[in-house]
N, C-alpha and C positions, 0 to 999 in steps of 0.2 A: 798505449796498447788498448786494441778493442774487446770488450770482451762479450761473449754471447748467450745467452740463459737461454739452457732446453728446458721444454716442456718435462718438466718431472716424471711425466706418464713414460715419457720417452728414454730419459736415463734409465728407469726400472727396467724396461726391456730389453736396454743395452747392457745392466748389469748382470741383469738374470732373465734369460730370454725363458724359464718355465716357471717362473714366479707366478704369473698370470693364469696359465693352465693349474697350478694345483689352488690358486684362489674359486676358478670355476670348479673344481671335484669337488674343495671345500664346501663352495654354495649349492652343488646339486644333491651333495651328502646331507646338508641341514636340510632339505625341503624335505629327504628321504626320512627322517626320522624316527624311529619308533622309542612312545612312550610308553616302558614298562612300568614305572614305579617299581612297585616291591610285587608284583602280581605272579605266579606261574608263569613259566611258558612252557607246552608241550610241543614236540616238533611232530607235527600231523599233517604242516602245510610249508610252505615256500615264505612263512611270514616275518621271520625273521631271518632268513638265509639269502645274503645276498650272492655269495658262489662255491659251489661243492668242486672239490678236484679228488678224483678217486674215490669218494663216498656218493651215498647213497640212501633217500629214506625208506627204508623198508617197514614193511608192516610187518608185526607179528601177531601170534596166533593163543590165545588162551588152550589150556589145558584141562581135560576131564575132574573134575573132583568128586561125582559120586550123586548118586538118586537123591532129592529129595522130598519128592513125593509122585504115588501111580495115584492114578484117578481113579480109581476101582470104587466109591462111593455109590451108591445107586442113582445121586444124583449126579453124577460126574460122568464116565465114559470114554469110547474112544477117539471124539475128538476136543477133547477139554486141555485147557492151559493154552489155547495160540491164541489169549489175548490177554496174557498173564502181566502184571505190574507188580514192582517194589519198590519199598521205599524204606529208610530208616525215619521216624518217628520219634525224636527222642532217644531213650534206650531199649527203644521196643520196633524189629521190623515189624512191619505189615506188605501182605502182599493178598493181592485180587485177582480172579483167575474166569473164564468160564466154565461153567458145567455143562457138558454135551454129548451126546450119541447119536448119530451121525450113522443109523444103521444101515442104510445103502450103501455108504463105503468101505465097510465091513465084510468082506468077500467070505463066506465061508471054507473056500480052498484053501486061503491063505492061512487059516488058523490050525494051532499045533493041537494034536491031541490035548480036552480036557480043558480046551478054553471057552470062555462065554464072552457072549458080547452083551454088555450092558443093554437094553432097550430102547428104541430111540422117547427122545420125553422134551417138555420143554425145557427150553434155553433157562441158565439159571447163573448168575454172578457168584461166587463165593470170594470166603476170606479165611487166611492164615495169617499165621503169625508167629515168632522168633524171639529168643534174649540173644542170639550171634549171629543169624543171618544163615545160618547153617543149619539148623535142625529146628523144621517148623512143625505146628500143629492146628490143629482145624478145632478151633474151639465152636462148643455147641450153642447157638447163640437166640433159637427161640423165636425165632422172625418170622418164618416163610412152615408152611407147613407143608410135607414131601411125602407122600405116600401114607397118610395119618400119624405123622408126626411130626414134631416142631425140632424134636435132636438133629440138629444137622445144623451150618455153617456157612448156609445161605444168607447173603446178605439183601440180594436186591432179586425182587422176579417184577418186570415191568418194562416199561419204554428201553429200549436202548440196553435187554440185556447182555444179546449176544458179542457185545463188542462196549461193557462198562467200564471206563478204566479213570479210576480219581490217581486225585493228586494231593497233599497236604499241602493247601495257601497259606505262600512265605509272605503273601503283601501285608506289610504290617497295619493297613489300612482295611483289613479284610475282617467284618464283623463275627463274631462269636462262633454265631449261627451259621456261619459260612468258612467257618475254617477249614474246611475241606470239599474239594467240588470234585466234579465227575462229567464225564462228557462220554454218551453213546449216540449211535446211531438209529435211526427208524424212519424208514421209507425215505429213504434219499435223502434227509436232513439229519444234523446233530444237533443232539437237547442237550441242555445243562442240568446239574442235580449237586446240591446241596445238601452236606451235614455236619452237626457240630462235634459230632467224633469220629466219625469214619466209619460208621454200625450202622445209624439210623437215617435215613439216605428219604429227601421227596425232588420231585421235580422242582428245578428253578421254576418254571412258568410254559404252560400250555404250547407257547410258540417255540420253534427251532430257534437256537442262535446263529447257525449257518446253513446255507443250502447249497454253495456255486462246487457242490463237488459229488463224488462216487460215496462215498462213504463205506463200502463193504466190506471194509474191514478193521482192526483196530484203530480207533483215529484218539489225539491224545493233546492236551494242551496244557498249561504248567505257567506259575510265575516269571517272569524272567528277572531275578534282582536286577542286573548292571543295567538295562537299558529301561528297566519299568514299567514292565506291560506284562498284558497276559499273551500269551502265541500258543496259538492252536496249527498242530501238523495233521493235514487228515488224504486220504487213499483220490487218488482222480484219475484220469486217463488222458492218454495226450497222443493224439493217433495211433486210438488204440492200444497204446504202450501204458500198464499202471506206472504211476507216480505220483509225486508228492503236491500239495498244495499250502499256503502259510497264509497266515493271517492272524490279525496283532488286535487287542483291544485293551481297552484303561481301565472297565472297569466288568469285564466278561458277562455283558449283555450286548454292548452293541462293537460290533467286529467290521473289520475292512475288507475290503472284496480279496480273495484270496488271489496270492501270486503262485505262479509254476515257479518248482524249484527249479534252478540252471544247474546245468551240471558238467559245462565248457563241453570239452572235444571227447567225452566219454560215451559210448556207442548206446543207444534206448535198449535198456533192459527193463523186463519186468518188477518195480520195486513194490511185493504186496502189505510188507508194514516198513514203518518205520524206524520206533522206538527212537524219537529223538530228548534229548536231554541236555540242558547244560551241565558240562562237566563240572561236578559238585567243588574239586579242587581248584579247577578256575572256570569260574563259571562264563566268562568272557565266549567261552570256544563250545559249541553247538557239536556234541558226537552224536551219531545216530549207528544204529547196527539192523539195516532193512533185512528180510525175508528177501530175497532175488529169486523169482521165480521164471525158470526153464519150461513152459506148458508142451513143449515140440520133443523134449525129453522124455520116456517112459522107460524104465530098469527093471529087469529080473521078472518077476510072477505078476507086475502090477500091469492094469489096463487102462483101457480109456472109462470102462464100466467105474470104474472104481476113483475117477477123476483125471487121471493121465496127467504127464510133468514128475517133475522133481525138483526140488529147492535147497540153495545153501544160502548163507547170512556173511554179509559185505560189511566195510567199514565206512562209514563216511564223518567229515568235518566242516566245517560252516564257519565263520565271524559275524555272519548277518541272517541266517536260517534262509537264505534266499540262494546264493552261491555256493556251491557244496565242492569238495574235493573228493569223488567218488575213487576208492579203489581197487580196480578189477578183479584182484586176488580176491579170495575167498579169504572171509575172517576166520568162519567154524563151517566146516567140511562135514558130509553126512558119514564119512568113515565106510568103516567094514560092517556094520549092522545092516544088513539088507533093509529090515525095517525103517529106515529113518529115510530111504530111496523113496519112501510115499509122498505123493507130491506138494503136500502141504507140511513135513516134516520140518524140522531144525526153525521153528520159529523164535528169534529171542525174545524173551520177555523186556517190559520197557522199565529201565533200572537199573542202578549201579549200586552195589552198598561195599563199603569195606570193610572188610572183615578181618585183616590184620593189618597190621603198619607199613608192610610190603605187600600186599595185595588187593585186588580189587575179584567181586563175585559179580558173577551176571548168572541168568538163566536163561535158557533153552529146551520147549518142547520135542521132545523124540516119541517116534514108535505111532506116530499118527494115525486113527482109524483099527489100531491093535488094543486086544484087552489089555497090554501090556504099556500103554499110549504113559509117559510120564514126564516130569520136569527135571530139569539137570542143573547142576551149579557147575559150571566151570572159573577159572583162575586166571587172573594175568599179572603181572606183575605190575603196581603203583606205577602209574602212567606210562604205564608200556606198550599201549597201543600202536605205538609206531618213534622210529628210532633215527638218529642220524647214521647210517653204519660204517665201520672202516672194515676191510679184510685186511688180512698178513700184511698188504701190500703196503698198505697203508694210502692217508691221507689228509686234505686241510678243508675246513670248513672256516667263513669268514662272512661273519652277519650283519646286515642293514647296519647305519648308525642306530643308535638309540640311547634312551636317556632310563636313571631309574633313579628308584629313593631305597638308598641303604647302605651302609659297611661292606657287605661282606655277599661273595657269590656262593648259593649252594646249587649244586648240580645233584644229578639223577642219574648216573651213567652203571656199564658193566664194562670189564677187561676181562681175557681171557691172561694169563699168567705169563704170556711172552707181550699180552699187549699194554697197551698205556694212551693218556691222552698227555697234552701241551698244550697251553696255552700262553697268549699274546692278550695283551690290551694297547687297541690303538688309538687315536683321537679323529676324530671325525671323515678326516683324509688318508686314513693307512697306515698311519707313520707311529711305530712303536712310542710307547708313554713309558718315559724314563724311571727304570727301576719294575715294567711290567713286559719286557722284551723278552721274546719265547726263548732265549737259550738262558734267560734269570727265571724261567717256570719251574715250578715243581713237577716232581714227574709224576702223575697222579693216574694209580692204579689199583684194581679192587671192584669190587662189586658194592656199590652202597647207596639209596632212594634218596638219601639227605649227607652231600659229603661239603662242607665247607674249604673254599680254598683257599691255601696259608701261602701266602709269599714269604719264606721268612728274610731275605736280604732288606726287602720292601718295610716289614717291620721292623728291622735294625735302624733303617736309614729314617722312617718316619716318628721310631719313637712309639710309635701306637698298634695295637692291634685290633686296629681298625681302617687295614690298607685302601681301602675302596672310597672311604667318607670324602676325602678333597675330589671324589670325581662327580660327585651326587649331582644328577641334574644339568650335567655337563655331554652332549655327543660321543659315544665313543663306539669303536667297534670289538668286537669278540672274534680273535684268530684262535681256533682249535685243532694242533696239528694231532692225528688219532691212526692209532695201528688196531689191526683185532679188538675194537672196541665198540659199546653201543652209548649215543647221549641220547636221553629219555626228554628231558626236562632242566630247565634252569629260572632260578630268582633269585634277588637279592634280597637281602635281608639286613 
């Protein structure tokens, strides 16, 4: 008898003619990878979603929570606060604001019986400050003298008042003296300015640190921990169109030629601030909330006299500050107040501070060019920016591979009380991981920012509760089948 030896490659085909095909998903899934470790992820972008079937990311919208402070000061006015910053400090906020009166856009028609408009005067930086982030006060600080007195809360009058906005330096390499910088504008370039508590403020040095841009308005730069630089965001034009400009330095003297932000298939609108920031929770992911300005817009009693347009405040996202996920919706809407229809109204301040364990506060100037001109705190729920969504209908959500370091998943989600989420863990190709198969899920439902999820079959059969450890660092995927529900955020732990 003869006998004949196939090619091995060739028996496998003849035994399992899709062997070969899920070997290639397997290998295009490993190049696909995301490495979370234990870090946040918020869903703001397409980063870890590799296919939505009947969801959907929607943005949501912060909610009013109350004045906390009119600019009624003699040094203050009605256009003060649209270059306003916060920041937590420790256990102390601080926040920076301009002082301004702006009395040419002060219409005296517009004003109600028994209003005044402050006088117009010079540009003047101040400071506030917080033990909750919630109820500040303008301490009297002895600096700048106003009118024949030094009582008042000024912190900086010089270069670069109109638009001063520090930062507290997180680079642990950053001297004493410089624990804290500042970056304004004057005559087409931004200066830097240095101080060692956030009071007593000089110029870094004579020369501008950047010039390749508009500057006209807020412009604003910041440590970046993860990637180790300093990056500065500041106002440009780009046929005609405001927008953003980026540029990165090691040691925030000398900077690199600034890039146009990209903002893919999203139509040129006018973005007249920023406020970008790394998100303090994960600071990986770049959120910005721009001023969008409408100048072709004019509403109600106001004119072209008086500046003409109207402005709401967008949300956008980043990984690189260079590519942005712009989204058309409106974050914060100018409402039913006629007043905030002025066309440099609903500016957000540059800042995010928490203020409870479930929420996050930001600010917004209203009432622009009004004696009545103030800042606002509104609310959004701990990374709620934007959501994976399911309605009634329901639906499944199934994410890039990825790899992480930890035990244990905690999620960020809401259910309405007929809904729920399910989940699946797969391994790099799709295919259920034995003991994490969606009809062995928990039905997990509830509203909670930090919910940990318990397999309990999974912990019978392992023995441990600590179901997740034999996957650490291993490819897998994330199947979430989701009715009436929203996914905020997820990490392992």
């Amino acid at each position: 008898m003869r006998f004949r030896f196939l090619n091995p490659l060739l028996v496998l085909i003849m035994i399992s003619p899709s062997a070969l095909e899920g070997g290639r998903h397997d290998r295009k899934a490993l190049a696909e990878v995301r490495e979370l470790d234990s870090r946040l992820e918020i869903f703001v972008d397409n980063y870890l979603i590799d296919s939505l079937k009947g969801l959907e990311l929607k943005l949501h919208t912060p909610r009013r929570a109350g004045k906390v402070m009119v600019f009624d000061r003699p040094w203050e006015g009605v256009t003060s606060g649209s270059t306003a910053v916060v920041f937590q400090d420790g256990d102390l906020y601080r926040m920076y604001y301009r002082g301004s009166s702006h009395a040419g856009y002060a219409l005296e028609s517009l004003l109600e019986p028994g209003e005044e408009v402050i006088p117009e005067h010079p540009h003047t930086a101040c400071y506030a400050e917080s033990r909750d982030g919630i109820h500040w006060s303008r301490p009297s600080l002895g600096l700048y003298e106003y009118e024949g007195t030094r009582d008042n809360n000024i912190v900086w009058m010089g270069k670069g008042t109109p638009a001063f906005l520090p930062f507290k330096d997180s680079n642990p390499e950053a001297p004493v003296s410089e624990l804290y910088k500042a970056v304004g504008p004057h005559r087409r370039a931004l200066y830097a300015f240095l101080s060692p508590d956030g009071i007593h403020w000089k110029e870094m040095r004579e020369e501008p640190i950047i010039t390749d841009g508009a500057f006209d308005s807020p412009n604003l730069a910041f440590w970046d921990t993860v990637h180790q630089r300093y990056v500065s965001v500041y106002r440009d034009f780009k046929l005609g169109v405001r927008t953003i400009r980026i540029a990165t330095s090691t040691d925030f003297r000398n900077w690199t030629p600034g890039q146009l932000g990209e903002f893919g298939d999203a139509p040129a609108e006018h973005l007249y601030t920023n406020a970008t920031r790394p998100y303090f929770r994960a600071p990986h992911i770049y959120l910005a909330f721009p001023r969008r300005f409408h100048p072709w817009k004019t509403r109600g009693p106001f004119n072209q006299a008086q500046g003409g347009g109207c402005s709401d405040a967008i949300f956008m996202s980043s990984r690189d500050a260079i590519h942005w996920n712009r989204q058309l919706d409106a974050f914060i809407r100018p409402g039913t107040e006629i007043r905030n229809w002025s066309h440099r109204s609903n500016t957000p301040a540059w800042g995010l501070l928490a203020t409870a364990p479930d929420e996050i506060s930001l600010f917004v100037q209203r009432h622009y060019t009004f004696p009545t001109n103030y800042l606002e705190r509104m609310v959004i729920r701990t990374d709620g920016f934007m959501s994976v969504h399911a309605g009634p209908e329901g639906g499944e959500l199934i994410t890039r591979p990825l790899t992480f370091t930890g035990e244990n998943l905690v999620l960020n989600f809401a259910t309405s009380a007929a809904g729920s989420i399910r989940l699946e863990i797969q391994d790099a190709g799709g295919r259920p991981l034995a003991g994490f198969a969606l009809e062995e899920s928990p039905l997990i439902w509830g509203d909670e920012i930090e919910h940990t999820v318990r397999w309990e079959r999974s912990h019978i059969q392992a023995g441990t509760s600590k179901p997740l450890a034999r996957f650490s660092g291993k490819p897998v995927r994330l199947r979430f089948v989701m009715k009436d529900a929203d996914l905020y955020s997820l990490r392992f732990r």
